[in-house]
C-alpha positions in Angstrom: 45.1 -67.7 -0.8 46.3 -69.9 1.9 48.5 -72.9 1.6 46.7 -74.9 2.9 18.8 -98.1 -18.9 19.5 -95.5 -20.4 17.6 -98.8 -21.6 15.7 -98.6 -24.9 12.5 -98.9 -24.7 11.9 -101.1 -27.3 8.4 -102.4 -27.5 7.3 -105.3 -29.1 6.5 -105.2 -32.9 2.9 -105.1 -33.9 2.3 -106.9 -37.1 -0.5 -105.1 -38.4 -2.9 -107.3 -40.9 -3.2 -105.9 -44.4 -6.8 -105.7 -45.6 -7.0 -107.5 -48.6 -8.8 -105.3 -52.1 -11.8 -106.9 -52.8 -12.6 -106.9 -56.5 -15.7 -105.1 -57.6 -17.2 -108.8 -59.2 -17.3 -111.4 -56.9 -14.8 -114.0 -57.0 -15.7 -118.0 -57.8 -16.1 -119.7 -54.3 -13.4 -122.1 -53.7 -13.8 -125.3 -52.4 -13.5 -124.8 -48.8 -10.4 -126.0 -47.9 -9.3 -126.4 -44.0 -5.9 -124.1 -43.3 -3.5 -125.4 -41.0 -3.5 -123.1 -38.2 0.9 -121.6 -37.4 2.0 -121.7 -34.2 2.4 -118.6 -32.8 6.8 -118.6 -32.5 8.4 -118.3 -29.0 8.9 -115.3 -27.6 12.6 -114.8 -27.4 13.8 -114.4 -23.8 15.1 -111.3 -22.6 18.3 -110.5 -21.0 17.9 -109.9 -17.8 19.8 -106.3 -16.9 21.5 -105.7 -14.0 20.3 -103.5 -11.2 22.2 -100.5 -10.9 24.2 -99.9 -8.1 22.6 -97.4 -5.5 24.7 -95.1 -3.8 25.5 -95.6 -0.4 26.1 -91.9 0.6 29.0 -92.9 3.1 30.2 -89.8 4.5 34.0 -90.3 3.9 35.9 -90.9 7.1 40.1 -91.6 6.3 41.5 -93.6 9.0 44.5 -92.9 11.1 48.3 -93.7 10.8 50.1 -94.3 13.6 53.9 -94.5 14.2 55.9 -97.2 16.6 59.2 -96.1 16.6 60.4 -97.3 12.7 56.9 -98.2 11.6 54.0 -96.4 10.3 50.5 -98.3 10.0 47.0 -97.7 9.0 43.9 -99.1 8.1 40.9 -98.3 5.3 37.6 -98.0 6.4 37.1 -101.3 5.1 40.0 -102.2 7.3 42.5 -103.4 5.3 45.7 -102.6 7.3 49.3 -101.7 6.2 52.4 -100.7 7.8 55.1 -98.9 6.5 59.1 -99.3 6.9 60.6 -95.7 8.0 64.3 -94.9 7.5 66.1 -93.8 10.7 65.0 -90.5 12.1 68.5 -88.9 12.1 68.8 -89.6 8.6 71.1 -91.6 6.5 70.2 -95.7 6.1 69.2 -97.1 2.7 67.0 -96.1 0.3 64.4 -98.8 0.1 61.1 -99.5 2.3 58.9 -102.6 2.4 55.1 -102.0 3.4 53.4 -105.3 4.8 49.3 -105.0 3.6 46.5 -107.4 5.3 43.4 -107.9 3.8 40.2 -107.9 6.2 37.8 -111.1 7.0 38.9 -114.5 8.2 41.2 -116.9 6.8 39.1 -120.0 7.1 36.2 -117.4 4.8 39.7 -116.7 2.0 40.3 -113.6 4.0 43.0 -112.3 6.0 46.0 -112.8 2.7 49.3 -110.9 3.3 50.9 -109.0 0.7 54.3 -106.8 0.1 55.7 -104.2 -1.7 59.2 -103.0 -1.8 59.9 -99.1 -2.8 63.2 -99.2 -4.5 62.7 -96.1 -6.5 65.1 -93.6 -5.0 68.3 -96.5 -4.1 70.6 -96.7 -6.5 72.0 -100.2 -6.3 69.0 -101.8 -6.0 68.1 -100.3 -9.5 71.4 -102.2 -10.6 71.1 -105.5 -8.3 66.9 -106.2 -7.5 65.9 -107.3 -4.7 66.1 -111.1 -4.6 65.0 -112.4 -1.1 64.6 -111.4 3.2 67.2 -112.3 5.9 65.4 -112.2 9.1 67.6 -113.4 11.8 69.8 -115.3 9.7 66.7 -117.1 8.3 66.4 -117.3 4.6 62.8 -116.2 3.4 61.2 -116.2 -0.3 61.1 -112.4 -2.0 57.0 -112.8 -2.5 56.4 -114.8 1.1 54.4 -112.3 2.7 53.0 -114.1 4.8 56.4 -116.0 6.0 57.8 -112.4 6.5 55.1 -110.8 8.6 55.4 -113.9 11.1 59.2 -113.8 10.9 59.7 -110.1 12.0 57.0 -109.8 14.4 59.4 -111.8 16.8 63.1 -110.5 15.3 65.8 -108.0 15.6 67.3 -107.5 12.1 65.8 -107.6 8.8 67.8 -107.8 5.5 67.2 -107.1 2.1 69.5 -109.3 -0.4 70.5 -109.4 -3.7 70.9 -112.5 -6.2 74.3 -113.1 -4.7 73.4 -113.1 -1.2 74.5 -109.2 -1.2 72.9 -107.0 1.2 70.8 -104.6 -0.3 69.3 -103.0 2.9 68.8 -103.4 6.4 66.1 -101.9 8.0 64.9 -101.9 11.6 62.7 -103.8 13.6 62.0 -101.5 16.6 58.4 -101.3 16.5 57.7 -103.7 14.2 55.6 -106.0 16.2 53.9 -103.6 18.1 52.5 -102.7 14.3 51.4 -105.9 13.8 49.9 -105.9 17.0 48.0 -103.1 16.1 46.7 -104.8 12.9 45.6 -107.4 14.9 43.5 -105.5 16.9 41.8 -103.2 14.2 40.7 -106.4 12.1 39.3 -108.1 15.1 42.0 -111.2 15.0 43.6 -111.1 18.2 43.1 -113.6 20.8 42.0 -115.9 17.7 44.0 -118.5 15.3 44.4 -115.9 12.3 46.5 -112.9 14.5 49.9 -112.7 13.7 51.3 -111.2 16.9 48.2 -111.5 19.2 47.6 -115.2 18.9 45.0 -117.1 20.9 43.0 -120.2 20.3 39.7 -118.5 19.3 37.9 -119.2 15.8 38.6 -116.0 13.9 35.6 -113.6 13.3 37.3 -110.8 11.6 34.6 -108.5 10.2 34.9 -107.9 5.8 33.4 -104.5 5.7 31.8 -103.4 2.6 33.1 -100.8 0.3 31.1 -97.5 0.2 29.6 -97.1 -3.4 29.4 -93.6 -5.4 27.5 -93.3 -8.5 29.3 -91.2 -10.6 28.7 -88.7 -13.8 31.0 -89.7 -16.9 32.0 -86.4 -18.3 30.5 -85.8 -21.3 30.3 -82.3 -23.7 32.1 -79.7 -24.1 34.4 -77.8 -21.9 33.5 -73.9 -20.9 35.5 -71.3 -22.2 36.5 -67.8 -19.7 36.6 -65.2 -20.9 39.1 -62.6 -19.2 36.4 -60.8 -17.1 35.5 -64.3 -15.7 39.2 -65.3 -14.9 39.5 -61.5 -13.3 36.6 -62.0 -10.9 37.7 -65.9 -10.0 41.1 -64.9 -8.9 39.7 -62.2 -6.9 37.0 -64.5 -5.6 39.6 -67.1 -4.5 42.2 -64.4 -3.7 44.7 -65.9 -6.0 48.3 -64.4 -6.5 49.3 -66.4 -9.0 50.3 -64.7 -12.3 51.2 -66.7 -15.6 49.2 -69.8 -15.5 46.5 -70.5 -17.3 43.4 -71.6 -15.4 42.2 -75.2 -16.7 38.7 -75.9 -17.5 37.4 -79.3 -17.7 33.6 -80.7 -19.0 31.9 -82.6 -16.6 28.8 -83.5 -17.9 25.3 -82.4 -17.7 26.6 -78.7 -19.0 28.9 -78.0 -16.0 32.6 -77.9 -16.5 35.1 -77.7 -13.6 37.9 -74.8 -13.2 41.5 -75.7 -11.9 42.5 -72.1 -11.3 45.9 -71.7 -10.1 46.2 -69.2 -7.1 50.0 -69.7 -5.1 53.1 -72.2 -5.3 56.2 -73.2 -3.1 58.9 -75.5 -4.5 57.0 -78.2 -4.8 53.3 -77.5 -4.6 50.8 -75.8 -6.9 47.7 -74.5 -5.0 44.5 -74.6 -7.2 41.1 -73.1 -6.6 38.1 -75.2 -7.9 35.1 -73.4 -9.5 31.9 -74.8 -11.3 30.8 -73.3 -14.4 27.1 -73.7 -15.2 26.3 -71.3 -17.7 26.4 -68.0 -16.9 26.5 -68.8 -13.2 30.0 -69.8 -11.5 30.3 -71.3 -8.2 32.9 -72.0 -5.9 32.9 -76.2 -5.9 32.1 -78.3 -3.3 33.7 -81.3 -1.8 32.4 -84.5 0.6 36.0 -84.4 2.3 39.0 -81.9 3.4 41.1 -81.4 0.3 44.5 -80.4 -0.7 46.2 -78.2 2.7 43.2 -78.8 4.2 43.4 -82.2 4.3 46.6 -82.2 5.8 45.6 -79.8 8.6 47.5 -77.0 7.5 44.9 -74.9 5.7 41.5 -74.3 7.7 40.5 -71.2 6.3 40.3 -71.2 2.6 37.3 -69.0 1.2 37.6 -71.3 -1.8 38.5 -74.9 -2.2 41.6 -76.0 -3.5 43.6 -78.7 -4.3 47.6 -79.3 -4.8 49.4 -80.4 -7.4 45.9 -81.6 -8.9 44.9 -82.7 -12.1 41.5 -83.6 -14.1 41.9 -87.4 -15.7 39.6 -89.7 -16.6 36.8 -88.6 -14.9 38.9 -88.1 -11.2 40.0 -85.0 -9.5 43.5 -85.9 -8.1 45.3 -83.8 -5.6 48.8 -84.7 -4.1 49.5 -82.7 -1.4 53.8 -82.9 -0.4 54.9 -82.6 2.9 58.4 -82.5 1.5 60.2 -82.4 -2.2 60.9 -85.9 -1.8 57.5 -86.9 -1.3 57.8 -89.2 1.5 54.7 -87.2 3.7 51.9 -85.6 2.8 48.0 -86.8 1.3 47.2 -88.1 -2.4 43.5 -87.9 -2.7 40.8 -88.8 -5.7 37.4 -87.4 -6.2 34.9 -88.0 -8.8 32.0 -85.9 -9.4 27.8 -86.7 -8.9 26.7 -83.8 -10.6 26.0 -81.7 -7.5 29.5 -81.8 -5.9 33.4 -84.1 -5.5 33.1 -87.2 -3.8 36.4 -88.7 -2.2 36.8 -92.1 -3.8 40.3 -92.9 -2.7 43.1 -91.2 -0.2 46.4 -92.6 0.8 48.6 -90.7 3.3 52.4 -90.8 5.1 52.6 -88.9 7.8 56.2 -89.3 8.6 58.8 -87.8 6.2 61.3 -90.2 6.9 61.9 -91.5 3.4 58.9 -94.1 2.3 57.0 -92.8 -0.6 54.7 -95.9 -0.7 51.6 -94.1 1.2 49.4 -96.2 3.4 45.8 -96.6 1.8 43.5 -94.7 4.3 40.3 -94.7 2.6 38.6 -96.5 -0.8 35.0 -96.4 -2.1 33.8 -98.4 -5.2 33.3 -95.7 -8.0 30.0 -96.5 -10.6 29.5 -94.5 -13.5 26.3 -93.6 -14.5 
């Protein structure tokens, strides 16, 4: 293989009248006596229940990432927009990267809020002395001022990284930085208007909020299949796996149908599974809404099978992480979730420059419902 409701239907009760036994001698008559007629009680209200969501059937489209010169960025199809801190290209510098993420919509409408993230994971003295504020220019600003940063370095040379003690921590370049931001500003709809960081101009913001896509999702449920060795001898030679000495996974998914991880070829640092559908007898090769695993990153267009990389089967979603690299600073990390006729993409976030941030840029998001 390549590399590459239910709602019960409860009806009211009937309150059925029991016929009284008349006695075979009639009965004095009783002075007739008026009855006080009973009220009828109130019906007790109902809670209303909610609609359930209808799935939008958004064919999934990732956005693109784009690299000025020390920066990656990237927006979701909803446009929320990140960029990404890259480590020099010849190597060396230290180990820790800030993203910058923008929300979408205007600011005067709550939209438009800045937030940061700081990837310390693989420097060592910053897991001994934390992060404790930003230098930018000489100018002091607040660890969680996002907002104070993003203005800061879109008009700066050096950015620092400090410790407790006024230590520097990191220092990471601005070249390209504004340019980024400029960028953001222009994917959102903000610039020319009051709310762009870079691209300021005196118009009333009418950055666009667009909504998320929904899927309507199967919660697994039942039993998972069981292959039998005949059935893992034909799905290896359907797929054209390679792989000896790994067990294929199967996983129930609801409905009767179970998926298959079936392992088929690995490098240092990726495990390339096919994906099957067992319905019964019958098993089928899966199908997915979106390029996955090699594919996905362009380097597998031929596949007979689908696959995924380093997946897994969690909770109801189909991850795959794809690596550019052992360090895991490039390559896609995708979910899928299944609607009972095929994988839908619910999530991806990519890096497509191996230069040392392992915090990937969010590139597409749906809202997931189970049903």
């Amino acid at each position: 293989m390549l590399c590459k409701p239910i709602f019960s239907a409860l009806g009211p009760l009937v309150a059925l009248p029991l016929a009284a036994c008349s006695p075979s001698q009639p009965a004095p008559q009783p002075k007739a006596e008026t009855v006080p007629t009973t009220e009828p009680a109130p019906a007790t209200p109902t809670t209303p229940q909610p609609t359930p969501a209808t799935d939008s059937h958004t064919p999934p489209k990732p956005g693109v990432l784009k690299t000025f010169t020390e920066w990656t960025v990237g927006c979701d199809n909803t446009l929320r927009c990140t960029l990404a801190s890259l480590l020099p290209e010849a190597g060396g510098g230290d180990m820790i990267t800030l993203n910058l993420t923008r929300e979408p919509g205007a600011a005067s409408r709550g939209g438009g809020k800045i937030s940061l993230a700081l990837e310390t994971r693989n420097d060592q003295a910053a897991t001994k002395r934390p992060p404790a504020s930003f230098s930018v220019d000489g100018k002091p600003i607040a660890l969680r001022d996002a907002t104070a940063l993003a203005a800061a370095i879109a008009n700066a040379q050096s950015l620092k990284i400090l410790d407790a003690n006024g230590g520097t921590l990191a220092t990471l370049s601005l070249k390209g930085a504004a340019a980024a931001l400029r960028y953001i500003d222009a994917q959102q709809g903000r610039a020319r208007s009051i709310d762009a960081i870079v691209a300021k101009g005196p118009a009333t913001s009418t950055a666009p909020t667009p909504p998320l896509p929904v899927i309507a999702a199967i919660a697994p449920s039942g039993s998972a299949a069981k292959l039998t060795a005949t059935q893992v001898a034909a799905l290896r030679k359907r797929a054209t796996c390679d792989l000896e000495g790994f067990t294929p996974e199967t996983h129930a998914l609801g409905g009767g149908k179970s998926l298959v991880i079936f392992p088929c070829s690995t490098g240092a640092y990726n495990l390339i599974s096919a994906l099957f559908i067992v319905d019964g007898a019958s098993i089928t090769p899966a199908q997915l809404d979106a390029p996955a695993g090699f594919e996905a990153t362009g380097a597998d267009t031929g596949t007979r099978v689908k696959s995924i990389i380093n997946g897994d089967f969690k909770n109801g979603i189909l991850t795959s992480y794809a690596k550019g690299r052992g360090l895991g600073d490039c390559g896609s990390h995708q979910s899928f979730v299944w609607d009972a006729t095929r994988f839908r993409l619910s999530e991806q976030a990519d890096m497509s420059e191996c230069r040392g941030n392992i915090d990937y840029i969010t590139t597409w998001r749906a809202k997931v419902v189970r049903k």
